[in-house]
C-alpha positions as CSV (number, residue, x, y, z in Angstrom):
1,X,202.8,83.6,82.6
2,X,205.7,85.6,83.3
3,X,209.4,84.6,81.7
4,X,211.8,82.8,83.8
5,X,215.2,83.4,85.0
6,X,218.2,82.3,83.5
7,X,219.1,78.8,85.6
8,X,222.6,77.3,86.9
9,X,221.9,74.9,84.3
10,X,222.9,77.7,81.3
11,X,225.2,79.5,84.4
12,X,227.1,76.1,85.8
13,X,228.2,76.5,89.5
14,X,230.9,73.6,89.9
15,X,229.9,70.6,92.4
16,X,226.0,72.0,92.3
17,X,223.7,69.8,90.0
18,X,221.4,71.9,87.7
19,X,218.0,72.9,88.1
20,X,215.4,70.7,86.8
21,X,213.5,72.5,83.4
22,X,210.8,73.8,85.7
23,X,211.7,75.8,88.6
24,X,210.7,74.2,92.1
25,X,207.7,76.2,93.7
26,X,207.8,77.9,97.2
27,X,204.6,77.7,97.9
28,X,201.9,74.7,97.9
29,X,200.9,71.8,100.0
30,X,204.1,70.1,98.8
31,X,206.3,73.1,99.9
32,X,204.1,73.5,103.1
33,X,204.3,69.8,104.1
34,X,208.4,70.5,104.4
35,X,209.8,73.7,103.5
36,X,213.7,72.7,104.9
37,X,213.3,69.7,102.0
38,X,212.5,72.2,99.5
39,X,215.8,74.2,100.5
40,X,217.9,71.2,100.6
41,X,216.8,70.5,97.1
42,X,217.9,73.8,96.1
43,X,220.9,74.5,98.0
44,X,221.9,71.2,95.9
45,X,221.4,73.2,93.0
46,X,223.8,76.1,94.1
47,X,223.6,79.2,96.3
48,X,221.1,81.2,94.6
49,X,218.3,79.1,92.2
50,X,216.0,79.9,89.9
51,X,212.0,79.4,91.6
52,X,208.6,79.5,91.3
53,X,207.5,82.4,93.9
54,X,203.7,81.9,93.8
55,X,201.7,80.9,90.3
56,X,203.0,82.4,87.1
57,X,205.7,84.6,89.5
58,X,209.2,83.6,88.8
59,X,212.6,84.6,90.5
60,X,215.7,83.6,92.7
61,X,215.8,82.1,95.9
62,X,219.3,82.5,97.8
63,X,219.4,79.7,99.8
64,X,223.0,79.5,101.6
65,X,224.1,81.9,104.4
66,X,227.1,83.4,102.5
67,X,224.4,84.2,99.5
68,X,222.1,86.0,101.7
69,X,224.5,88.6,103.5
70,X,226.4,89.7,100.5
71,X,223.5,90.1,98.6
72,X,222.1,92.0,101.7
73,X,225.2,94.2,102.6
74,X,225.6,95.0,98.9
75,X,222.2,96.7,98.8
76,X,221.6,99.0,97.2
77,X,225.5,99.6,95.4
78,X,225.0,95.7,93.7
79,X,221.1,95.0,94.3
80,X,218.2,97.3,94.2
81,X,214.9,97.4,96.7
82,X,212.6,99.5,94.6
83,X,211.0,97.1,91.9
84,X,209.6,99.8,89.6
85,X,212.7,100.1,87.3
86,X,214.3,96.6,87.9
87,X,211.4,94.1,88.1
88,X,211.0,93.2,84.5
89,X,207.3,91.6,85.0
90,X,206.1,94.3,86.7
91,X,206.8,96.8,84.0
92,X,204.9,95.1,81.3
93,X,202.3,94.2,83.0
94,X,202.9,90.6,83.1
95,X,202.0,89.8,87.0
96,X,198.0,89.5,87.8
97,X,196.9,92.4,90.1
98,X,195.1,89.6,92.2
99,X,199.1,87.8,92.4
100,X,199.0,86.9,96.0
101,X,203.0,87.2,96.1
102,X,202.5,90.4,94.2
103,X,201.1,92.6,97.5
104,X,204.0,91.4,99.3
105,X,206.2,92.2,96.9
106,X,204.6,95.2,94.8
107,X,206.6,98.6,95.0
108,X,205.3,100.9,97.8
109,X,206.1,104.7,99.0
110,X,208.2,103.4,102.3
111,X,211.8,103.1,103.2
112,X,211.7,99.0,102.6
113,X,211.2,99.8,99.1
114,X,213.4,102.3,98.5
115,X,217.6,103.0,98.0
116,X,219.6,105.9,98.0
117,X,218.5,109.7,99.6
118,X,214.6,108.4,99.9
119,X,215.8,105.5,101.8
120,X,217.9,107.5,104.5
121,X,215.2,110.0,105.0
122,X,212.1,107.5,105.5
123,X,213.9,104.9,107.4
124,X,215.4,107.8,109.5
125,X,212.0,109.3,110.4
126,X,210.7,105.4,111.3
127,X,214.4,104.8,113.5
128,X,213.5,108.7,115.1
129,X,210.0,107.5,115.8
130,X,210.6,103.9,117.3
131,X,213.8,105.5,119.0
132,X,211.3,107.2,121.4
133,X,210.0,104.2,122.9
134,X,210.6,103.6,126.8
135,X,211.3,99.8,126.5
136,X,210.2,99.5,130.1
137,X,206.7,101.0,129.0
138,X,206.3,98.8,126.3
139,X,207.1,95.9,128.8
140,X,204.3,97.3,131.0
141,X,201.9,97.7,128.1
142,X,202.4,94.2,126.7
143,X,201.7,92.9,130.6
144,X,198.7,95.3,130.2
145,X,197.2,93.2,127.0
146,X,198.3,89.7,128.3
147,X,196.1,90.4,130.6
148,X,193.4,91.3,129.3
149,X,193.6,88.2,126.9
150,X,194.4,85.9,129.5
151,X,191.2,87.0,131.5
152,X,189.2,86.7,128.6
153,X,190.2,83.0,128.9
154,X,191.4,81.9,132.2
155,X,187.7,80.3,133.6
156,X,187.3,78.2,130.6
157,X,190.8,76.2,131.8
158,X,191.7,75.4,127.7
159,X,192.7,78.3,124.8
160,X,194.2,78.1,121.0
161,X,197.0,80.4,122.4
162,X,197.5,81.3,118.5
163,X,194.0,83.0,117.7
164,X,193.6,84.1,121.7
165,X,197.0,85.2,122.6
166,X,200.1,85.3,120.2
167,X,198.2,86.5,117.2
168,X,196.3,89.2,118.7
169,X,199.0,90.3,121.6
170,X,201.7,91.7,119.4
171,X,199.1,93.8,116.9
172,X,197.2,95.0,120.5
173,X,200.5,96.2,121.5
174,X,201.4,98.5,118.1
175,X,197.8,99.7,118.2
176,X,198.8,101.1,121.8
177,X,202.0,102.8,120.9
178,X,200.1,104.0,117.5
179,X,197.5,105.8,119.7
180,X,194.5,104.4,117.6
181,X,191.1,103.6,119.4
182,X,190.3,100.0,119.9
183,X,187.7,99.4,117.3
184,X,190.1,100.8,114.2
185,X,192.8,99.1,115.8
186,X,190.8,95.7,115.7
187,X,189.8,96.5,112.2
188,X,193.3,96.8,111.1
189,X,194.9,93.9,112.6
190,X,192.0,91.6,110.9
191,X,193.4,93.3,107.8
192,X,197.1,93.0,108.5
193,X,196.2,89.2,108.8
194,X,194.9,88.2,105.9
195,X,197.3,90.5,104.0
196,X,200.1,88.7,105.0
197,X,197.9,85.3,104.6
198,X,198.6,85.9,100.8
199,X,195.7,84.4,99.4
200,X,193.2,85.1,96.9
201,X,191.5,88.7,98.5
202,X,195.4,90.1,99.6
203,X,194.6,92.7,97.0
204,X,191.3,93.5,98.5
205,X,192.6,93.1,102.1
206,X,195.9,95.9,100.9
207,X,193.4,98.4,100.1
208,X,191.2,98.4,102.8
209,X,194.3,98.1,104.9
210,X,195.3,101.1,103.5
211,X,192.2,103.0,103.8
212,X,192.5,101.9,107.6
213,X,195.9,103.6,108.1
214,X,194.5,106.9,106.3
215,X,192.0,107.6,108.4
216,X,194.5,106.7,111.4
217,X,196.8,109.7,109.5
218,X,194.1,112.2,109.4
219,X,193.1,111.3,113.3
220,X,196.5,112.5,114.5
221,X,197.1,115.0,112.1
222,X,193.8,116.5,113.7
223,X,194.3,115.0,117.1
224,X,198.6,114.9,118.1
225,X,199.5,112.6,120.8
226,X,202.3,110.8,122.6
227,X,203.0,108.2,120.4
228,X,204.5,106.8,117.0
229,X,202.2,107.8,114.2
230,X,202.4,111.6,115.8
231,X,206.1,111.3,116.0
232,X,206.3,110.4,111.7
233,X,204.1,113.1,111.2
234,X,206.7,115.9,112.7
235,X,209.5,114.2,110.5
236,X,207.3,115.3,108.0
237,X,206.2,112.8,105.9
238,X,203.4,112.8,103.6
239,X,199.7,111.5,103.5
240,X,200.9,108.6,100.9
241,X,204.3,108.3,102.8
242,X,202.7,107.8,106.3
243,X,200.2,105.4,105.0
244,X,202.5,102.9,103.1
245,X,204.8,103.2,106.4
246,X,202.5,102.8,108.9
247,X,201.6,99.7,107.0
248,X,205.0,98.7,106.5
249,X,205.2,98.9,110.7
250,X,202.5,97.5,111.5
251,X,203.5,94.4,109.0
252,X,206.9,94.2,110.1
253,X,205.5,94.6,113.9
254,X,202.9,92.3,114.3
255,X,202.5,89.5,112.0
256,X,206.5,88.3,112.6
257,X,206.1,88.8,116.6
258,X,203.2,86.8,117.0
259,X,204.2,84.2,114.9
260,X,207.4,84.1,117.1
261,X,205.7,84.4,120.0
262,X,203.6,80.7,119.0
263,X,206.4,79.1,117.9
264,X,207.9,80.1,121.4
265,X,205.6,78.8,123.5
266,X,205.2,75.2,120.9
267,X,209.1,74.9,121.6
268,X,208.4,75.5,125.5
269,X,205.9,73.2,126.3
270,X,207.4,70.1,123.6
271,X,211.1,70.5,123.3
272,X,213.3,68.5,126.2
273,X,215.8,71.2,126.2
274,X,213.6,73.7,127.3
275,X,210.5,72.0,128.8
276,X,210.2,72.8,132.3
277,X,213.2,74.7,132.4
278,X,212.1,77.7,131.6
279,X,209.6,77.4,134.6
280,X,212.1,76.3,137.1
281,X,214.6,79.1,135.7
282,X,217.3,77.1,134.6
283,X,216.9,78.6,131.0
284,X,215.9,81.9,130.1
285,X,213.1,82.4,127.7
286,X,215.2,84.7,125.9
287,X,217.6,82.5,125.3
288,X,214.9,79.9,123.7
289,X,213.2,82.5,121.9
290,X,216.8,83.4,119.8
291,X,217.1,79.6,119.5
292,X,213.4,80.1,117.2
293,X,214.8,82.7,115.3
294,X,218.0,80.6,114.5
295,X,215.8,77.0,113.7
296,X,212.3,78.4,112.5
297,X,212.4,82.3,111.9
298,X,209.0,83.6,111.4
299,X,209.7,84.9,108.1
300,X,211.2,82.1,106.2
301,X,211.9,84.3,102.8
302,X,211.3,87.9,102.3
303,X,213.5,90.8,101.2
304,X,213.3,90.7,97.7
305,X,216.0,92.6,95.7
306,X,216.8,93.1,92.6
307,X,220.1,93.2,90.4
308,X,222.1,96.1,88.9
309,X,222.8,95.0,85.9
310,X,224.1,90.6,85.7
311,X,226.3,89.8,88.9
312,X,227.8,86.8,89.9
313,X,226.6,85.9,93.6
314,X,229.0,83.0,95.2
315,X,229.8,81.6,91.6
316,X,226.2,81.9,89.9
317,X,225.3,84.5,87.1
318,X,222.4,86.7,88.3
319,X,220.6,88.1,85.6
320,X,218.9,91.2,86.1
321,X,214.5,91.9,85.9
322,X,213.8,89.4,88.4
323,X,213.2,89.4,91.9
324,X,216.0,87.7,94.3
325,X,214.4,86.6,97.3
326,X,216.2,86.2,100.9
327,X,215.2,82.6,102.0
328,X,216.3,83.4,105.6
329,X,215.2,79.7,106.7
330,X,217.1,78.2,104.7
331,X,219.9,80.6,105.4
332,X,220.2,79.8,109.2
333,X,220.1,76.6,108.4
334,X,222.7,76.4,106.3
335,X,225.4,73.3,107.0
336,X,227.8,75.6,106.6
337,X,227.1,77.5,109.7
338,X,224.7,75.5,111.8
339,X,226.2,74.5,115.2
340,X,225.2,72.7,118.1
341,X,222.3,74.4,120.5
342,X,224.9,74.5,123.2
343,X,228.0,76.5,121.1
344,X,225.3,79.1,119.6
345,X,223.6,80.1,122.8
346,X,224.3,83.9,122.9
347,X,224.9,83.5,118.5
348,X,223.2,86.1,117.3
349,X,224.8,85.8,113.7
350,X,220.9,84.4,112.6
351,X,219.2,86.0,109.9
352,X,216.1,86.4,110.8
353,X,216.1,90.1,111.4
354,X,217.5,90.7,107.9
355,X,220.6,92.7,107.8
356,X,222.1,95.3,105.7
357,X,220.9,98.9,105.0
358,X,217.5,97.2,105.1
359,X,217.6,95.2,108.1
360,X,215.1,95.4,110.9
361,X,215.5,98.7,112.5
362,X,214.4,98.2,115.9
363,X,215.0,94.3,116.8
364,X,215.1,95.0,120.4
365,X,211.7,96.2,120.4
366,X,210.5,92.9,118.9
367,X,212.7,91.1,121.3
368,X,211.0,92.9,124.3
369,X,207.3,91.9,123.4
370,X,208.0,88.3,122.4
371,X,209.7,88.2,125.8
372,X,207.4,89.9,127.9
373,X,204.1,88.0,126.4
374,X,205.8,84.7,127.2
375,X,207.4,85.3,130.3
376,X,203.9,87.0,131.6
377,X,201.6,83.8,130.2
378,X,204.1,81.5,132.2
379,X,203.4,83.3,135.2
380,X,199.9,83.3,135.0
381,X,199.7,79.7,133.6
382,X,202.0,77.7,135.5
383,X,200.6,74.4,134.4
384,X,200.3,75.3,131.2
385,X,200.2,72.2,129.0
386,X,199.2,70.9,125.3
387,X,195.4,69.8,124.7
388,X,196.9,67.9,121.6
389,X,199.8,65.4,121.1
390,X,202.7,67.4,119.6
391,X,203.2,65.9,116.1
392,X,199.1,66.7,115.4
393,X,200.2,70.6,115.9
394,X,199.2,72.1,112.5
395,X,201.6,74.2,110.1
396,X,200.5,77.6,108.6
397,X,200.8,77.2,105.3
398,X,202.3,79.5,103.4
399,X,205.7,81.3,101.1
400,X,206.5,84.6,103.6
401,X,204.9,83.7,107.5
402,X,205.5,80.4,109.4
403,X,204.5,79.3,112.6
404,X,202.3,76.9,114.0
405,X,197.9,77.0,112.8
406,X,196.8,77.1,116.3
407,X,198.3,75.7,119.8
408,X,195.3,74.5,122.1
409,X,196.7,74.4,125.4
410,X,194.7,73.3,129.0
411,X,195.8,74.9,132.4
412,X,193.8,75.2,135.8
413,X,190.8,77.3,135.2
414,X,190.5,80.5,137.6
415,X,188.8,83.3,138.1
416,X,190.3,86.6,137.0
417,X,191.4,89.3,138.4
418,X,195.1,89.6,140.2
């Protein structure tokens, strides 16, 4: 078991109560059952608290707003990304290789992980790539793929539209701008999945998952095309390099989207505000979507950094060798900026793109498929309703992805075809 941080109890943060002698965990059924108690607990405790990350893996957790961005706009002068010099655990060896946090969080040859000249030039070759992208073609192709899951369902009048149309619509979509045939691009979204599940086979799951993307490399280096894995290759970036950032995109891309995307459509069809609205046009689905990303982004804590040396973050003593990680949730829902729906429509001060030199780098691309999947699956489904009372709507459980298990819906059956 690895050594823990040093706790506000031995660093005192007046009008915060100290930790209790063993860190809180983020992850479990207890955690799961409530995650916003869990951050209440420990925004009690001050603005960045010592936790348990997954079983044996300790760290920080910054849970208040002002915590989050100046630890994230003071990457990398204040805070490192790359663990392989400032993650104390990882060095000797003290973190099991089958760690489910550990293959979220383990140091890896793209520009998330990196700082300084290496950072510029990889995330500069993925903003290049993704800045190619007609956003009225990727509109188009997302249509393309709600279709084609739609029809797949559309007679049977009932669908979980988590496993038959959120989950698989946003992975679809990247497989289409990555040029990969169907098959490999089914493969690899089964992988991306159960990497970002974090359970007991991530390690298994990361390096088939990266065999995958290798063998998508090779494909284009062989066969060029129009499209996003031919574009990094002409920046020029390596086998190992295009590998660990293709899997970076396609984690970033795909997981977060569709989780958004379900957590859309749940606040559609059972929140007042929006329900029926939406269909009658009074409010835009954009505008609910942004209202997800404020309440229940789909990446509740990610973005581990690490100090330079001890800092003081908002009045606490950060000592240096262990991960801080960015509790985005708990962030956005921070008293100290939370507002009423009605004064943060158009807000987008949220946190759950990340910020800093690390931040997303394409959020309107994101933006554009949640959108586009939603608006089109309202179009097509007009009577779209739940199959299941609202408060029976299961959680996925979990420390890095939230959004709802599965969403069975009922509509009018049809026939297909448009």
């Amino acid at each position: 078991m690895t050594a823990r941080p040093q706790s506000a109890a031995q660093c005192p943060v007046r009008g915060h109560t100290p930790p209790p002698q063993q860190p809180l965990p983020i992850y479990g059924p207890a955690f799961d059952a409530d995650p916003q108690a869990t951050y209440r607990r420990l925004r009690q405790q001050g603005p960045v608290v010592p936790v348990e990350i997954s079983p044996g893996l300790y760290g920080y957790l910054a849970v208040t707003y002002q915590a989050c961005v100046y630890l994230l706009r003071n990457t990398p002068v204040l805070f490192a990304k790359d663990p392989t010099d400032h993650w104390e655990a990882l060095k000797t060896g003290q973190i099991p290789p089958d760690s489910p946090a550990l293959q979220m969080m383990m140091p890896r040859d793209n520009a998330l992980w990196k700082d300084g000249p290496e950072h510029a030039r990889l995330r500069g070759a993925i903003t290049g790539a993704l800045a190619r992208i007609d956003t009225y073609a990727l509109a188009d192709t997302v249509a393309r793929v709600a279709d084609r899951l739609i029809d797949a369902f559309l007679a049977a009048g009932q669908a979980d539209l988590i496993a038959q149309y959120a989950d698989p619509l946003p992975m679809l979509t990247v497989i289409d701008l990555f040029g990969s045939t169907p098959d490999h691009g089914q493969r690899i979204i089964q992988l991306v999945t159960r990497l970002f599940a974090a359970g007991p086979d991530a390690a298994q799951a990361n390096a088939a998952l990266e065999a995958a993307c290798l063998e998508l490399v090779l494909l284009k280096r062989d066969q060029p095309g129009r499209d996003i894995v031919t574009y990094l290759i002409q920046a020029g970036l390596s086998d190992t390099e295009m590998v660990q950032t293709l899997l970076l995109l396609f984690g970033a891309a795909a997981p977060p989207t569709a989780k958004h995307i379900g957590r859309g459509i749940q606040r559609l069809l059972t929140n007042e505000r929006f329900a029926g609205s939406v269909h009658t046009g009074v409010t835009p689905v954009a505008a609910a979507l942004e209202e997800v990303l404020w309440t229940e982004p789909p990446v509740p804590n990610y973005s581990p950094l690490y100090a330079r040396g001890r800092q003081h973050v908002e009045g606490v003593m950060v000592e240096p060798g262990y991960p801080i990680v960015i509790s985005f949730a708990a962030a956005n829902s921070d008293p100290a900026v939370t507002v009423d729906y009605d004064d943060r429509a158009g807000n987008r001060a949220h946190l759950a793109f990340s910020a800093g030199a690390h931040g997303c780098p394409a959020p309107g691309l994101a933006r554009v498929i949640s959108e586009a999947a939603i608006e089109h699956l309202l179009d097509r489904l007009p009577a779209l309703t739940l199959a299941v009372p609202a408060d029976e709507i299961a959680e996925l459980p979990g420390t890095f992805l939230a959004g709802p298990a599965s969403l069975p819906v009922r509509f009018q059956p049809a026939r297909t075809g448009r």
